[in-house]
C-alpha positions as CSV (number, residue, x, y, z in Angstrom):
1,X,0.0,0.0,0.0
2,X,1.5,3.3,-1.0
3,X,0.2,6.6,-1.5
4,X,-2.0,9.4,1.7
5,X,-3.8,6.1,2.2
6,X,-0.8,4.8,3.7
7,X,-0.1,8.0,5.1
8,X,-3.3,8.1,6.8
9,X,-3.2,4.7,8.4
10,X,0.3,5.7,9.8
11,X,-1.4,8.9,11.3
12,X,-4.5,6.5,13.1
13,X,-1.6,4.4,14.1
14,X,-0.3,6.7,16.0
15,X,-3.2,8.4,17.8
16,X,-3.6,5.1,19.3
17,X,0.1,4.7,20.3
18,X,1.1,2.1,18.0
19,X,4.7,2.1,16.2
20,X,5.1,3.6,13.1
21,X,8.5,3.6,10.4
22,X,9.0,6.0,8.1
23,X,11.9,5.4,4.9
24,X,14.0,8.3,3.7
25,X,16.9,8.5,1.6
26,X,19.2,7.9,4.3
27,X,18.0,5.1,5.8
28,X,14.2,3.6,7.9
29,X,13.4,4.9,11.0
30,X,11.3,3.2,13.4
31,X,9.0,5.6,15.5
32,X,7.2,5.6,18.9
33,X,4.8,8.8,19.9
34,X,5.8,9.8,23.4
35,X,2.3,11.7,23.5
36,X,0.2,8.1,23.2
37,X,2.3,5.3,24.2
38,X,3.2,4.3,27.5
39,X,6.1,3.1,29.5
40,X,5.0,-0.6,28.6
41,X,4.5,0.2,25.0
42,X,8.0,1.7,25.6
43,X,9.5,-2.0,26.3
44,X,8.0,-3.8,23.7
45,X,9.3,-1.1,21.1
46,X,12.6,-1.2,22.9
47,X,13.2,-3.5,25.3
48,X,16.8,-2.8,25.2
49,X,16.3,0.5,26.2
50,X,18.5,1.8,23.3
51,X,16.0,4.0,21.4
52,X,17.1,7.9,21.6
53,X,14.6,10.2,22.0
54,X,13.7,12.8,18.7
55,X,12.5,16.4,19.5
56,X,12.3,19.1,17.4
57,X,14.8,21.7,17.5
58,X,12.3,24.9,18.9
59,X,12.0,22.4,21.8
60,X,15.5,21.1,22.6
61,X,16.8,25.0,22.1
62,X,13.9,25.3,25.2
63,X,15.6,22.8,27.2
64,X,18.8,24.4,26.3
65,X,19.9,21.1,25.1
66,X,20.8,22.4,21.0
67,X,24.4,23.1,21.4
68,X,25.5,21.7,18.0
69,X,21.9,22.7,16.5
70,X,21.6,26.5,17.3
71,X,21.6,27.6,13.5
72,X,18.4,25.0,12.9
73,X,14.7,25.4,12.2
74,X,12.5,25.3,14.4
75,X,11.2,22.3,13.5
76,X,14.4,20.9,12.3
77,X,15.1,16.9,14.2
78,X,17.3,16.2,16.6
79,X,18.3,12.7,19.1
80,X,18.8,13.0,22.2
81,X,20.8,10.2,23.5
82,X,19.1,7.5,25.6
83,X,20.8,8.0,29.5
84,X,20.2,5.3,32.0
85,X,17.5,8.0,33.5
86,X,15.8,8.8,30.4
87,X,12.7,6.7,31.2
88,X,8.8,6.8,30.0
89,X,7.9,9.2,32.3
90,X,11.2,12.1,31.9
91,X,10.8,11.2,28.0
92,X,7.5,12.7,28.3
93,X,8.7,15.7,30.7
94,X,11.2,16.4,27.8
95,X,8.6,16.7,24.9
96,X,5.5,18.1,26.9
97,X,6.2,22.0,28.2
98,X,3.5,21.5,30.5
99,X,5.8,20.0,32.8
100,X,8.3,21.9,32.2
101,X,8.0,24.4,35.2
102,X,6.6,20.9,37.5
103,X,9.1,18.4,37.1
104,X,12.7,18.8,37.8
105,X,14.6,17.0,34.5
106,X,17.5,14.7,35.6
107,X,20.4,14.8,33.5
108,X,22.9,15.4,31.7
109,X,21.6,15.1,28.4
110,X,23.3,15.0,25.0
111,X,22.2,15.9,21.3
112,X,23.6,13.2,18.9
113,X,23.8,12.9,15.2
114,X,20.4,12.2,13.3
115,X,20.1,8.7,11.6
116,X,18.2,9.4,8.6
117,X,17.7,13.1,9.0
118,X,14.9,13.0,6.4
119,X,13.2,10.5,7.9
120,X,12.9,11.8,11.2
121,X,11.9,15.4,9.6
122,X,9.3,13.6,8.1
123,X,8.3,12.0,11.9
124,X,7.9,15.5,13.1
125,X,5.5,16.7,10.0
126,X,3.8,13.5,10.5
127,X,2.8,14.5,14.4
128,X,1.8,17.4,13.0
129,X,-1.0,16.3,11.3
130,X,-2.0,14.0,13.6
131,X,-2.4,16.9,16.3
132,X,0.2,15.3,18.7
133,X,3.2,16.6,20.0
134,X,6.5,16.5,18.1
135,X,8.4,13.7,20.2
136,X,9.1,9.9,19.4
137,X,11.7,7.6,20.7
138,X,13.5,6.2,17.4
139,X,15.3,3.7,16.1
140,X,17.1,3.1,13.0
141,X,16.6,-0.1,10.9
142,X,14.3,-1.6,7.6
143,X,10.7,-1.9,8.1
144,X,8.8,-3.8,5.8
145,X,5.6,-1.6,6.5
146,X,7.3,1.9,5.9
147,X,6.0,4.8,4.8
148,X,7.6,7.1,2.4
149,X,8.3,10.8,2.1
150,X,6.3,10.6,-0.4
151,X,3.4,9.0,1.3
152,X,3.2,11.9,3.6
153,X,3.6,14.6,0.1
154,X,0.5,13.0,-1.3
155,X,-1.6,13.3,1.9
156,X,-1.3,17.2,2.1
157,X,-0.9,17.5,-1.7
158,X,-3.5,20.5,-2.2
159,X,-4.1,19.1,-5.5
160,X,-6.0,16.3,-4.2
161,X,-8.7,18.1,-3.1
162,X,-12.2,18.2,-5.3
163,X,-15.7,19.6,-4.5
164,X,-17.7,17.8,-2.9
165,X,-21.5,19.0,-1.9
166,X,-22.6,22.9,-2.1
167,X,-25.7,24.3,-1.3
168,X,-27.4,28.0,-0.6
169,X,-27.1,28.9,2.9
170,X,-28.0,32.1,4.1
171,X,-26.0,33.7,7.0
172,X,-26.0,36.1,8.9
173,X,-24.8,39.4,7.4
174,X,-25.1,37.5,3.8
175,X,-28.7,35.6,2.7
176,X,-27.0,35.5,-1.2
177,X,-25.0,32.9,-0.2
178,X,-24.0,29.7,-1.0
179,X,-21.6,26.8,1.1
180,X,-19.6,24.5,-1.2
181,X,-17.3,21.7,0.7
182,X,-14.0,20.2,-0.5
183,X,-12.1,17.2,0.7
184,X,-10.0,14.4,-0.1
185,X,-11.1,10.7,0.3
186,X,-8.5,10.2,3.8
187,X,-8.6,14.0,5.2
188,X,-10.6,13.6,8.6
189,X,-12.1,17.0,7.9
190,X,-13.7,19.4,5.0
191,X,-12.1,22.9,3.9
192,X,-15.4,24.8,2.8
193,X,-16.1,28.3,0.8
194,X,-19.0,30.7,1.5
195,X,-19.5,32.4,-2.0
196,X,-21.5,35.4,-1.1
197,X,-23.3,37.7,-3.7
198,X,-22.9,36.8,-7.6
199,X,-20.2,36.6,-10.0
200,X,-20.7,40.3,-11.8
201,X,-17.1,40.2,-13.6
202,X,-15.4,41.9,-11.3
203,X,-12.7,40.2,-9.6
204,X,-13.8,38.7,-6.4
205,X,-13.1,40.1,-2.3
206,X,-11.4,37.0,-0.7
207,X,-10.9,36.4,2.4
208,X,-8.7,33.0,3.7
209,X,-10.3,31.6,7.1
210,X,-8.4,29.7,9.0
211,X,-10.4,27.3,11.5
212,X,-10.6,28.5,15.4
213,X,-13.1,27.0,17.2
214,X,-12.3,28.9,20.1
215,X,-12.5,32.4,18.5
216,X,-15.3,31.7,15.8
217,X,-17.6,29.4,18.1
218,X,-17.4,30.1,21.7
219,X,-16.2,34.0,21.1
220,X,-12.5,33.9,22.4
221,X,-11.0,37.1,23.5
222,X,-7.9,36.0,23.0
223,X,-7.4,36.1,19.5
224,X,-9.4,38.0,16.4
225,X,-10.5,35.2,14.7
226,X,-14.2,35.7,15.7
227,X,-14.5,39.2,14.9
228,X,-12.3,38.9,11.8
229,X,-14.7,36.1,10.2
230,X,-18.0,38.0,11.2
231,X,-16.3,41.5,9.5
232,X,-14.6,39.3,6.2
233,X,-18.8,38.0,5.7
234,X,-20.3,41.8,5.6
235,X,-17.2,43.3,3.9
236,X,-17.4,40.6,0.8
237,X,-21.3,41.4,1.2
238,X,-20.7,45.5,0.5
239,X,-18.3,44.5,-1.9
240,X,-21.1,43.0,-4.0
241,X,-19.7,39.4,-4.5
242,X,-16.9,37.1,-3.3
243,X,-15.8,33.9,-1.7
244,X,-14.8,33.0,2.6
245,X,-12.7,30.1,2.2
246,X,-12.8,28.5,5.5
247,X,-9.2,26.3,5.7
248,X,-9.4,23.5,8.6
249,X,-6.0,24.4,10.0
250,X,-6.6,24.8,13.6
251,X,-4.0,27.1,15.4
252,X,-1.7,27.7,13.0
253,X,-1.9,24.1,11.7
254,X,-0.8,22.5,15.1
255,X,-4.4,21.3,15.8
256,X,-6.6,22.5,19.1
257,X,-5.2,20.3,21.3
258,X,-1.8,21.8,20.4
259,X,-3.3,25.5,20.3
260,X,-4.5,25.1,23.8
261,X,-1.1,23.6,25.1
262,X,0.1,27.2,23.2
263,X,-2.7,28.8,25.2
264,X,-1.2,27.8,28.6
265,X,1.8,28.9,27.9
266,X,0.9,32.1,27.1
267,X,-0.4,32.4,30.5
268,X,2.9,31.7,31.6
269,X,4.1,34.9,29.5
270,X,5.2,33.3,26.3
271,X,3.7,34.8,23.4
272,X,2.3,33.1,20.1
273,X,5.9,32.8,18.2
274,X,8.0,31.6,21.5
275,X,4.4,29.2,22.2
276,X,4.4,27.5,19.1
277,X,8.7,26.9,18.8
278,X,8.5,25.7,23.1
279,X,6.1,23.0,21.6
280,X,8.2,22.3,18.7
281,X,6.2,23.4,16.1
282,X,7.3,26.1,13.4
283,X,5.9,29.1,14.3
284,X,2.8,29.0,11.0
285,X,2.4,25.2,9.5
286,X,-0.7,26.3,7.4
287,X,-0.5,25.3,4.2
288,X,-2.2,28.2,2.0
289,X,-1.5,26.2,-1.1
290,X,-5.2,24.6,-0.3
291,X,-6.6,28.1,-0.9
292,X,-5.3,28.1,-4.1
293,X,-6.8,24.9,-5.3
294,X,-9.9,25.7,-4.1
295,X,-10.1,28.9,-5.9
296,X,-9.0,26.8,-8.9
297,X,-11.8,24.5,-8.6
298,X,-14.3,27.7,-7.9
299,X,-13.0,29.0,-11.1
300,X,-11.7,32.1,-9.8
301,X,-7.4,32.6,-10.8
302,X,-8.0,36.7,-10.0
303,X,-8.9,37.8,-6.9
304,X,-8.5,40.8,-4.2
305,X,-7.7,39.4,-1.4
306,X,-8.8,40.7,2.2
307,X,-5.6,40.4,4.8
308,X,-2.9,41.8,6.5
309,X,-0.9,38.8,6.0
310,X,1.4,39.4,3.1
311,X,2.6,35.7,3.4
312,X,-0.8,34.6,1.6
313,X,-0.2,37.2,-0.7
314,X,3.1,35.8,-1.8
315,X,1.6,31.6,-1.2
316,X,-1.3,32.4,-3.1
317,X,0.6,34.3,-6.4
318,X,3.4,31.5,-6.2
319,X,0.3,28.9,-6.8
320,X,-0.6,30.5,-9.6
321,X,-3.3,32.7,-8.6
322,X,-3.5,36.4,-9.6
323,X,-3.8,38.8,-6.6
324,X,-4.4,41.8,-7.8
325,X,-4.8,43.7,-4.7
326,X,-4.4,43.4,-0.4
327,X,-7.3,44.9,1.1
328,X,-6.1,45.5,4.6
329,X,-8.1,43.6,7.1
330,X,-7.8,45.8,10.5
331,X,-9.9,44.9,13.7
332,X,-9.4,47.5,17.4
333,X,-8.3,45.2,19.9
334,X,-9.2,44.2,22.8
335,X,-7.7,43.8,26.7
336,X,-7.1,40.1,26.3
337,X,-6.5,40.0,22.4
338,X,-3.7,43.4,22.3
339,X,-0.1,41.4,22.9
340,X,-1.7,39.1,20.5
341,X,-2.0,41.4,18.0
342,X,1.1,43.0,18.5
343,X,3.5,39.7,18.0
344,X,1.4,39.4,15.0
345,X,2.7,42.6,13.4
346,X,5.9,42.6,15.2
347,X,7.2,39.2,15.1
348,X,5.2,37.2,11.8
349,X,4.8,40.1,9.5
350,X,1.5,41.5,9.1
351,X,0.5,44.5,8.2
352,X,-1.6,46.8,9.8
């Protein structure tokens, strides 16, 4: 079996803690997730209690542990050797920041070379997806039930997606409306757009969405996402026509479980950027590319789009579509929401 089936079955397989192996150029590397295994899971996978532990750069820099990785991505791989004290339970103080201000680390620990460095890469895109944190204890050697780098390509290949269902829904703020869902047959979830008004010939007011169920559902204060999604909905309306794409790429792409592990740390004064890396993650892992496609399929290749993100801009031009202009997308802030907004334009770029 080859292919995001493949892909997919490796991602179930490791929600429920079972071992996965992934082959890269340089070699197979056998995986177990910290976040869903256990210490008895542990022996079975390794009873010789050889396996190193793999971490994502952001992380190990956090436990000041990078000294021959300082120069690396965020979420770059690197081992950390397996000590005699490097157990279940301080494996999972090492990956998990929760702990980190609870449970005293034994040591010392030391980074070590990475066995098939695109391999394990691929390990730490592969938690991604599945919403868990980026941590496995790994070992080198051939797996006849691998998965490939390019197993894992063709599961987030934007190209994959198609349409779906659609039908008219009126919303609030927009009753000329209409919902159309895209998916692919092994994504657990369904990107949809809102096209509101109708095509007149005019290029039309987009607006890319990402999913916060926090901010757009239960009214968060934290964050703008509420407020920006209610505001995109009656500005495409006074526009006269245009399309909310809403991507499912909870909190940044990390997943909610992952965005509300960022959440507690930012109430221990970490903001958005420094949350994200102490998890492990890069700081945005969105992939914008599945706008693209969907405008594609919608039939739209020229568009205005509505953001202060000039990372879509550029994402969203490299795929091909024609952005003609950034209409700024500019919210007051609140209390809770301000430092927020602030990292925003001072640490990932946007524009206000």
């Amino acid at each position: 079996m080859s292919g995001a089936r493949a892909a997919a079955e490796a991602i179930d397989a490791l929600r429920r803690g079972w071992p996965v192996a992934i082959e890269g150029n340089a070699g197979t590397l056998r995986l177990l997730a910290i976040e869903t295994a256990d210490a008895e899971r542990l022996r079975a996978f390794d009873p010789d209690a050889r396996a190193p532990v793999l971490l994502s750069a952001g992380r190990v820099a956090t436990l000041k542990l990078a000294n021959q990785r300082e120069a690396a991505a965020p979420d770059g791989p690197v081992l950390v050797e397996r000590a005699p004290w490097l157990d279940f339970d301080t494996a999972t103080a090492l990956s998990d920041p929760q702990f980190d201000l609870a449970t005293p680390l034994k040591g010392p620990f030391r980074a070590i070379p990475v066995e098939a460095p695109d391999a394990a890469q691929a390990a730490l895109r592969l938690a991604r997806i599945a919403g868990l944190l980026p941590a496995f204890f790994a070992v080198a050697g051939d797996d006849p039930h691998a998965i490939t780098l390019a197993d894992i390509d063709a599961h987030e290949d934007a190209d994959r997606l198609r349409i779906v269902g659609r039908a008219r829904l009126p919303v609030e703020g927009a009753e000329d409306a209409e919902i159309v869902a895209f998916r692919t047959d092994e994504m657990p979830g369904e990107h949809v757009a809102l096209l509101i008004g109708q095509p007149d010939g005019r290029p039309p007011l987009v607006r890319l969405h990402s999913e916060c169920l926090t901010g757009d559902v239960l009214g968060s204060l934290k964050c703008d996402c509420g407020p920006q999604l209610h505001a995109a909905i009656h500005a495409i309306e006074g526009s006269g026509w245009g399309i909310l794409l809403y991507l499912r790429q909870e909190g940044r792409g990390i997943g909610l479980i992952n965005k509300l592990r960022a959440y507690a740390l930012q109430d221990q004064g970490f903001d958005t950027v420094d949350a994200n890396t102490r998890l492990g993650f890069a700081v945005d892992a969105r992939n914008f590319r599945i706008a693209a496609r969907m405008l594609a399929l919608l039939g739209q290749r020229r568009i205005r789009l509505l953001t202060n993100n000039p990372q879509k801009v550029e994402t969203l031009r490299a795929a091909g579509v024609d952005v003609i202009e950034r209409v700024p997308h500019v919210l007051p802030a609140n209390p809770h929401n301000a430092r927020y907004l602030a990292t925003k334009r001072d640490r990932t770029g946007h524009e206000f």
